[in-house]
C-alpha positions as CSV (number, residue, x, y, z in Angstrom):
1,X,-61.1,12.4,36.2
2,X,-60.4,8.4,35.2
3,X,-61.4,10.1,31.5
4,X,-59.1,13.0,32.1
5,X,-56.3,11.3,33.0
6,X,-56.5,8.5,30.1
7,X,-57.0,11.2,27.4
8,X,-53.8,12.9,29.5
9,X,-51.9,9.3,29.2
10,X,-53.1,9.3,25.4
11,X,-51.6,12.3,24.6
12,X,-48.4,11.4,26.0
13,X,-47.9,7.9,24.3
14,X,-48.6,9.8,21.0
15,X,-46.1,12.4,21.5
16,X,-43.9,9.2,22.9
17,X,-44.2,7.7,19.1
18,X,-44.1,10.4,17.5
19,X,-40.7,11.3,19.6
20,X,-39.4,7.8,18.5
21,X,-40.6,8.1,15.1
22,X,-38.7,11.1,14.6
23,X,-35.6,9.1,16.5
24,X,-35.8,6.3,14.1
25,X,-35.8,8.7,11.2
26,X,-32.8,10.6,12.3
27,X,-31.3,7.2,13.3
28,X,-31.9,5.6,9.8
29,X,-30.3,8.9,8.2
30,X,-27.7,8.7,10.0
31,X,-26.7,4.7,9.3
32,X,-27.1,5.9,5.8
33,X,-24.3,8.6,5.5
34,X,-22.6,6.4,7.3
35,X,-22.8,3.7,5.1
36,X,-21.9,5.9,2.7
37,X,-19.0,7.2,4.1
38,X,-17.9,3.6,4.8
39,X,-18.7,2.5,1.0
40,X,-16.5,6.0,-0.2
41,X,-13.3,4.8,1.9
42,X,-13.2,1.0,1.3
43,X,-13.2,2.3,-2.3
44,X,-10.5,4.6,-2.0
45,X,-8.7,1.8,0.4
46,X,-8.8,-0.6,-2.7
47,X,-8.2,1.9,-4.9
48,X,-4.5,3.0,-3.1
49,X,-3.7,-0.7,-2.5
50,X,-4.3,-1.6,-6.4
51,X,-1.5,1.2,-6.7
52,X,0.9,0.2,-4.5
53,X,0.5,-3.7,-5.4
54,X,0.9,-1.8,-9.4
55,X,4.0,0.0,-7.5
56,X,5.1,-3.2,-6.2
57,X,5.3,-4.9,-9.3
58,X,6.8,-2.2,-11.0
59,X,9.7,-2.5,-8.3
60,X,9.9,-6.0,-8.6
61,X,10.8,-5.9,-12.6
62,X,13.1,-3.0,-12.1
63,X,14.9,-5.5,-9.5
64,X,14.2,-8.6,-11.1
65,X,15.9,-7.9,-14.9
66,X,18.7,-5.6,-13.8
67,X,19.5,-9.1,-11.4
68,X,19.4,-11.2,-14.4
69,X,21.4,-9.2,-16.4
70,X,24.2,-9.1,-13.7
71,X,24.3,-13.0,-13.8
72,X,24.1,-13.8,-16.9
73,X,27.0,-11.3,-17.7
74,X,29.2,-12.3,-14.8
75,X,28.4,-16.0,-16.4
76,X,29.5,-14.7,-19.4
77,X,32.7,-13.6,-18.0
78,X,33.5,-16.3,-16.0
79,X,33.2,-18.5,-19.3
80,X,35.6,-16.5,-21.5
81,X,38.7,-16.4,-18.6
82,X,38.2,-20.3,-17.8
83,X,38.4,-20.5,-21.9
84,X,41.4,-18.0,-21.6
85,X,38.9,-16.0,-24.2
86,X,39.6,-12.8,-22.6
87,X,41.3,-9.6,-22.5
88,X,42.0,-7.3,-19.1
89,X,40.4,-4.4,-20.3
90,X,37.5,-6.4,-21.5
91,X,37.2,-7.5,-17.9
92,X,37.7,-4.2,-16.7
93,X,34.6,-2.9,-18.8
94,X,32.0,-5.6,-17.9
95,X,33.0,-5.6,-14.2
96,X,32.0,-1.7,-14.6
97,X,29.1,-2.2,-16.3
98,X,28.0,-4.7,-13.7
99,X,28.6,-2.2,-11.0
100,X,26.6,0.4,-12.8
101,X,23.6,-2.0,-13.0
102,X,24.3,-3.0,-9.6
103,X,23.9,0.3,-8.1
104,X,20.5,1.0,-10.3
105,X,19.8,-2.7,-8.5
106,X,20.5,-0.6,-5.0
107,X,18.3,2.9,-6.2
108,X,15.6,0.5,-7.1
109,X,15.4,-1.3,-3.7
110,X,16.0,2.2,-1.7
111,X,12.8,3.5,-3.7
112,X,10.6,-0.1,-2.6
113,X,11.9,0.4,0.5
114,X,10.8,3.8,1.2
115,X,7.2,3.4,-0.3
116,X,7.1,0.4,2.2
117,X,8.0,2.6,5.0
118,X,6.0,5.8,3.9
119,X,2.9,3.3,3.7
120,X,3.7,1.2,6.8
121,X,3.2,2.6,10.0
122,X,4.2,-0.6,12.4
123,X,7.9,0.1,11.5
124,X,10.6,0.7,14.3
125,X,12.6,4.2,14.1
126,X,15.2,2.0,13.9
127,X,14.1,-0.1,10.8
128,X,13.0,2.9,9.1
129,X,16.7,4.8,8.9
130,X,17.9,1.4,8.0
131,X,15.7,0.7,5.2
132,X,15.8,4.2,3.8
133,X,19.7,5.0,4.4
């Protein structure tokens, strides 16, 4: 019976390895779709930041020139009236023009704005209307 029972216990270790064999397999299939899952959406992670940092950029000219050209108008302006090198309607027209650019200044930052709030979800309700409005 002694031979019985260790042919019995045998048995059962080998179905016991062969049961974790097959567990390990599985497992190590497993951990390597997973792997690949993770490796698939760090890519696409780095793939949408590299946009919005291209975005970013891209709204960062659009503010940055339009800014500069408002200055160095207005600089321009306030140089010909303290030379008395002016005329009213003149005046009239660059002040325009400089509203016009300044409103493309506002459209630009309204369009960063949202991106930043469609792409951010640790914004307030609150700070979302007033970034987007």
């Amino acid at each position: 019976m002694k031979n019985g029972a260790t042919e019995e216990t045998v048995r059962n270790l080998e179905a016991l390895v062969a049961s974790l064999t097959e567990l390990l397999d599985v497992q190590e299939k497993v951990v390597g779709e997973q792997s690949e899952r993770l490796k698939r959406d760090e890519e696409a992670l780095n793939e949408s930041n590299d946009r919005f940092l291209a975005f970013i950029n891209e709204a960062a000219m659009r503010l940055k020139i339009p800014l500069e050209i408002v200055e160095e108008n207005l600089a321009i302006l306030i140089s010909d009236i303290e030379r008395g090198d002016f005329e009213s309607t003149n005046i009239s027209l660059v002040l325009k023009i400089q509203i016009n650019n300044i409103k493309q200044i506002r459209k630009n930052i309204f369009e960063l704005n949202k991106a930043i709030v469609d792409r951010t979800g640790e914004i307030s309700d609150a700070s979302k209307k007033f970034l987007t409005r």
